[in-house]
Phi, psi and omega in degrees: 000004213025203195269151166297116178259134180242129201221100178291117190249148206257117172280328212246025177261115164135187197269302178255042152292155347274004187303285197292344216272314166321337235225317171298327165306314201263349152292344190273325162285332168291343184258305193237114173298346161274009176237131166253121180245152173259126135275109175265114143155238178276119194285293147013314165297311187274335182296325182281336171310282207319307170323348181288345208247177160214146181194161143284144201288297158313341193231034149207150181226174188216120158257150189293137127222128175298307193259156184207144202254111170275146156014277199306295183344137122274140184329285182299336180293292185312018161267304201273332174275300189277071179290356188250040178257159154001287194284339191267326167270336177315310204287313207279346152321322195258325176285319166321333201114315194309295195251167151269353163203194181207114120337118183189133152262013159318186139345090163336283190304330196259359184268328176321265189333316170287326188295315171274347165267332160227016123298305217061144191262170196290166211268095179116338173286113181267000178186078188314123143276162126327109207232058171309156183252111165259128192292123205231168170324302232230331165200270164216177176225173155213155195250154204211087035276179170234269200244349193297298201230127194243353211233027203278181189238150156345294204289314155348318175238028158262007189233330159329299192296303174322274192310324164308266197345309180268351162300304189302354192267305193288291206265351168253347188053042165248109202283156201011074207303176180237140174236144163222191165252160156263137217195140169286013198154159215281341197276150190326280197317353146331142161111162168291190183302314184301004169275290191304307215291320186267005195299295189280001201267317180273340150306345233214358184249137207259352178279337178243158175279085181292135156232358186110202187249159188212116187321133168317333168290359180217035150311265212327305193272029149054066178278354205231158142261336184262142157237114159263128171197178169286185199284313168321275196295341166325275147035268173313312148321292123025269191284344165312300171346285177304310157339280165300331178284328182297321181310293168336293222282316212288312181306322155321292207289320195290312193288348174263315192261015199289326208217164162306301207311284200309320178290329164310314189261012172281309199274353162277336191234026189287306167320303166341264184343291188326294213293290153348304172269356170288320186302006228217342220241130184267005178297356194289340184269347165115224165230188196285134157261088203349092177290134196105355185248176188297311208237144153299113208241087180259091185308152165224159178291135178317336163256038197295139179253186220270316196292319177311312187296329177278286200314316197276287191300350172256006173289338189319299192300308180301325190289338192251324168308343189256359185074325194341358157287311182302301165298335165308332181298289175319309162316325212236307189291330163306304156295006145327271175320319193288325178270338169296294176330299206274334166294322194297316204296298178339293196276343141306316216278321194296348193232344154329304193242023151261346187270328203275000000 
């Protein structure tokens, strides 16, 4: 059965809470017997929700919070004032221990700000991104940053690209994944200042696979497996992405439903199609996962349905079966070591040509 994964889920965080965000928990546990889910938030609510279902019994549980942190809130206040919210108590379960990840279609802003203030980040992580899995030609890719750090610095999406690399090697199992930037174009000398600076920072790292930059058109064809960039243009990328894909979909059904002609031939290519555009939807990929912190921290979209919501918890279960902290630790602790080394070496030289 494997090791037990406990995954706290924010019930009453998102748009269609607690319907849907329930429905995904329990969907999550009925397809896997090894996940435990916490359902956080009005026990009362979520206890009549429950009556909809069959499950084991054993494997969901309801911790109480009264309260919940809308949108509109600001982050860091709404933290700090609702300690007894949904979402404020889910996080503090996974820094207890208690659970191994979180979940949430809440608050952007209050799960960032909660992940780093109370999960906390691994000891050397100078900025937990935001990592979502996007669907590409051939399979997915992930972007890295999506929403997180819009202010990032060079060394910053040098430990981006470190953590992609090793999510895509261990939990998508693509071995030496290829990483690039986002770039207005292919040659070095490209970019804004935050391009040039970091350009030669990843060439120069011998732990990833580099390959250069690589242009927003040719994301969808999945020339990267790692895509780095700061949080702004993720971002941007991210919801065009999504846009465009949702357009696409809805003209295909339209343009299949125009004539008689067309609906004969939509019930002929209808399996084809089916298959095709799931691979294109992103609930099927879960949700983003705060990369970097002590606990695993997972956004799912604020209109998140029930399948995203089951999908983002059983992403869970890979995350904690691949270790994926664990190496990141190991990694981030080595350049640790390697920049204590390389200060000492300064300040001996430095003490060197002050003696000489």
């Amino acid at each position: 059965m494997g090791e037990i994964v406990i995954v706290a889920v924010d019930a009453m965080g998102g748009d269609n809470a607690p319907v849907e965000i329930i429905h995904g928990a329990i969907d999550a546990v009925n397809a896997k017997e090894n996940i435990k889910v916490i359902l956080v938030g009005k026990e009362d609510v979520i206890k009549k929700e429950l009556l909809n279902y069959n499950f084991n019994k054993d494997q969901i549980e309801i911790v109480h919070a009264p309260d919940i942190i809308e949108t509109c809130e600001p982050p860091v206040m709404a933290i700090r004032k609702k300690k007894e919210s949904s979402l404020v108590v889910a996080l503090n379960l996974v820094k207890d221990k208690t659970a191994d990840a979180f979940v949430s279609a809440g608050s952007s802003g209050a799960i960032l700000v909660g992940g780093q203030l109370i999960v906390g980040r691994i000891k050397g992580v100078e900025r937990p991104p935001l990592a979502p899995l996007i669907p590409t030609k051939d399979g997915v890719s992930l972007l890295v940053d999506c929403g997180a750090n819009v202010d990032a610095r060079p060394s910053h999406l040098v430990q981006f690209a470190k953590m992609g690399s090793i999510y895509m090697e261990n939990v998508m199992g693509i071995k030496n994944p290829t990483v690039a930037i986002v770039n207005i174009g292919a040659e070095e000398e490209k970019g804004n200042q935050l391009v040039k600076e970091t350009f030669p920072l990843l060439k120069a790292c011998s732990d990833i696979n580099f390959i250069g930059s690589i242009e927003a058109r040719d994301i969808p064809n999945g020339y990267a497996d790692v895509i780095v960039c700061e949080a702004f243009v993720g971002n941007v990328i991210l919801k065009l992405y999504e846009g465009l894909g949702a357009t696409l979909i809805g003209k295909i059904k339209e343009g299949m439903m125009s004539s008689f002609r067309s609906k004969i031939g939509a019930l002929l290519v209808k399996p084809a199609l089916k298959k095709t555009l799931k691979s294109f939807d992103a609930s099927e990929y879960g949700g983003a996962p705060l990369i970097g912190l002590n606990g695993l921290v997972i956004k799912t979209h604020g209109s998140s349905k029930a399948k995203e919501v089951c999908n983002s918890i059983l992403q869970c279960q890979k995350f904690k079966e691949h270790k994926i902290n664990e190496i990141i630790k190991e990694i981030i602790g080595k350049d640790i070591v390697k920049k204590e080394v390389l200060n000492k070496e300064v300040t001996s030289n430095e003490a060197t040509s002050k003696e000489e």
